[in-house]
N, C-alpha and C positions, 0 to 999 in steps of 0.2 A: 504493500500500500504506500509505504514512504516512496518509494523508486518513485510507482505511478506518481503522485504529487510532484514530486520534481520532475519529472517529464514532461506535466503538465506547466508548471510554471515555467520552465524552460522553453516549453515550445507558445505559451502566451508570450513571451518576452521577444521572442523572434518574430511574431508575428505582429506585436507592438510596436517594436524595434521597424520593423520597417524594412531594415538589413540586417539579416542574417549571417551577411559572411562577417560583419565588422564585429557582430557579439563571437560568433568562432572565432574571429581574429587576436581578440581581446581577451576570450578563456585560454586560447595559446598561446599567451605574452605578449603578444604585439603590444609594445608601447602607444604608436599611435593610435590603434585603435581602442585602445582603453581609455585614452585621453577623448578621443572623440563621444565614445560611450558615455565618460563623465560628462563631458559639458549637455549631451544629448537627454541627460538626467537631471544636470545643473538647472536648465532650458526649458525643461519638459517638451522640446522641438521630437518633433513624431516617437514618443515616449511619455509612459504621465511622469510628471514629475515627481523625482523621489532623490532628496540631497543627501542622506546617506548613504545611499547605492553611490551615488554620484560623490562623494569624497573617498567609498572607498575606492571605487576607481581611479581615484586622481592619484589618491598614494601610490596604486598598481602600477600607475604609468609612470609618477616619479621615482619609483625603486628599476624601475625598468631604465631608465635614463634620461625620461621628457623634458628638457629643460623647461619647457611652460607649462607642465604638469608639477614644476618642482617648485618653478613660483609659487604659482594658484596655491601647493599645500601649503607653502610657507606665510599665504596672505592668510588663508584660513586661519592659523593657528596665531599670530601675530597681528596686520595689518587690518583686518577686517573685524577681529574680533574687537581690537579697540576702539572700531566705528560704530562695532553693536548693528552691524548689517547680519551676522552670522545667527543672531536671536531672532532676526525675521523669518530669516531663510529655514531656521531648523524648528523654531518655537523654543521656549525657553529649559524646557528638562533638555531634552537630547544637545540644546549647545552646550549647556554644560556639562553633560556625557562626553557628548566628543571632542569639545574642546575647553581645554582650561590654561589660554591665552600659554602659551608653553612657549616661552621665547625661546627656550632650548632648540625643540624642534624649528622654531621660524628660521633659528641661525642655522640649523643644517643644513636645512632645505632653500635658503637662502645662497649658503654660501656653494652646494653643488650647484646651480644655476650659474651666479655670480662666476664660476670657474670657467663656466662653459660661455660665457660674455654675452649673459642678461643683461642691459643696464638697468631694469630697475631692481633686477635681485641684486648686485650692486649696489645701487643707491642703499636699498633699505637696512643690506649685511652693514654698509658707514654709518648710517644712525643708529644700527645696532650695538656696533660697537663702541660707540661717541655715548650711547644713552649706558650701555655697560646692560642692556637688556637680554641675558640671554647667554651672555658670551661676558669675560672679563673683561673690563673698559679698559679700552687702548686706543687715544688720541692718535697715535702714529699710524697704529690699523684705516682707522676712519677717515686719517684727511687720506691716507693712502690711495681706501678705494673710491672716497669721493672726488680725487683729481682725476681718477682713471673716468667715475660718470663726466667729468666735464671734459674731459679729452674726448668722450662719445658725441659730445654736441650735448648733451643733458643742461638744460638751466637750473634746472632743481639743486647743483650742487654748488652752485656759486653760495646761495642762501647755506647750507649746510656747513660748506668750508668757512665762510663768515661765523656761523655758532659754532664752528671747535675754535677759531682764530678765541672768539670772544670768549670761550667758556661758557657758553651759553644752554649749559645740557637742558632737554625738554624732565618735565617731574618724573617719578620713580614710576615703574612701570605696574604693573597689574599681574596676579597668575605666578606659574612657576615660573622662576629668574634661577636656572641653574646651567652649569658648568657646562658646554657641549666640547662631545667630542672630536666635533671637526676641528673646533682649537680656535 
């Protein structure tokens, strides 16, 4: 009986889905196609919407390597949460189930992006590191990788390179603030 049910829902989802090869695509790792699944759920674009299917697919894609699937986690868990957009999107129990603003994860998932030359995972790993949100504050980290966003053509980091110039850290952050291992 359990089989059947999952047959069932699997073959609703394909047939929801709209495409079938990109849900195969995406149960056999395909990075892109997982990311596409996520936003397809983010979106509720020919799928209902459903944004925990839809982040964990984003994870799926950014442990696969999606650079914009590495952002998107890392906005979730950091950027977005501090907007209080992610309480819309999930309702208030499940954001804070799935997320509890974990700067840890932002900077991971920030700084693999950032490597792979996101400028705004860039941008946000320099405030991460300037605000000490997440990751140990290091001034020299931060103007580092905010000369590198204004080498991209980025304006957003003249404003930034000004508040490390000044000292100008933004208030202490929210959630867990711990140690990541990306460094």
């Amino acid at each position: 009986m359990k089989h059947l049910l999952i047959a069932i829902g699997l073959s609703a989802l394909l047939v929801a889905c709209g495409d079938s090869e990109m849900v195969t695509k995406a149960n056999n790792g395909d990075a892109q196609a997982q990311f596409d699944l996520a936003m397809a759920y983010r979106e509720g674009k020919d799928i209902g919407k459903d944004l925990p299917a839809s982040f964990k697919w984003l994870k799926e894609a950014a442990k696969g390597g999606h650079v914009e699937a590495q952002y998107e986690v890392a906005r979730d868990y950091a950027v977005e949460a501090e907007g209080q957009r992610v309480m819309a999107r999930f309702g208030t129990p499940n954001a804070i189930m799935e997320f509890s603003r974990d700067y840890g994860f932002a900077v991971q998932w920030f700084h693999a992006a950032a490597q792979k030359g996101h400028v705004g995972a860039e941008l946000e790993l320099a405030k991460l590191y300037f605000a000490g949100w997440g990751i140990k504050q290091n001034d020299a980290k931060a103007k580092e990788w905010a000369e590198k966003v204004k080498a991209d053509g980025n304006k957003d980091a003249d404003k930034l390179l000004a508040d490390i110039a000044a000292g100008k850290r933004p208030k202490p952050g929210y959630g867990k603030v711990r140690e990541n291992p990306a460094g």
